[in-house]
C-alpha positions, 0 to 999 in steps of 0.5 A: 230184064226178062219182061223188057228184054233190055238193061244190063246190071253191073254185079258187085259182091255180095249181090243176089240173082233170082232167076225165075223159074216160072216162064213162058215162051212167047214166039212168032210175029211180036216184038219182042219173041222170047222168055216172059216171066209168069204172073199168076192171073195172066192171059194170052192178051197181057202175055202178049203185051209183055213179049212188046206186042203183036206185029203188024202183019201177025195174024191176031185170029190163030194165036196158039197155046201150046201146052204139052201136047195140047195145042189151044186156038186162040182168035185174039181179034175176038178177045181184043173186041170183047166179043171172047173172054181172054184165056188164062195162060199157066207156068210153062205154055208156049204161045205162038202169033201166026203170021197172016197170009195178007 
């Protein structure tokens, strides 16, 4: 439910919740802005695909990583042409898709 942001599960007695705890915070122009439930081995690109995709008018060239008080610029244009590697995403990052000026 967290991943898709859809779905919702009658409980009955006795049923367990796992809630994770490790998260990221996806924001800005995708389809579906919100918590994504961590992977290890996930990038900035599959955290992305996991918060529905960019929209349209995101500005694929200034994705961020926020990350304490880190802030990491992504060209996410570059990564989706193979011409940049893909940046590895930790536990708690925020990533923030710019919308484009045009």
């Amino acid at each position: 439910m967290l991943s898709t942001g859809e779905g919702n599960i009658a409980l009955q007695g006795g049923d367990v919740i796992f809630v994770p705890e490790n998260l990221i915070s996806v924001m800005g122009k995708v389809q579906k802005p919100g918590d994504v439930a961590f992977r290890e081995g996930m990038t900035v690109a599959t955290t992305i695909a996991a918060a529905g995709g960019a929209l349209p008018e995101a500005n694929l060239g200034r994705v961020y990583i926020l990350r304490g008080d880190e802030r990491i610029r992504i060209n996410l244009r570059r990564v989706l042409s193979g011409r940049s590697p893909d940046v590895t995403v930790q536990s708690g990052d925020r990533v923030f898709v710019r919308e484009s000026v045009f």
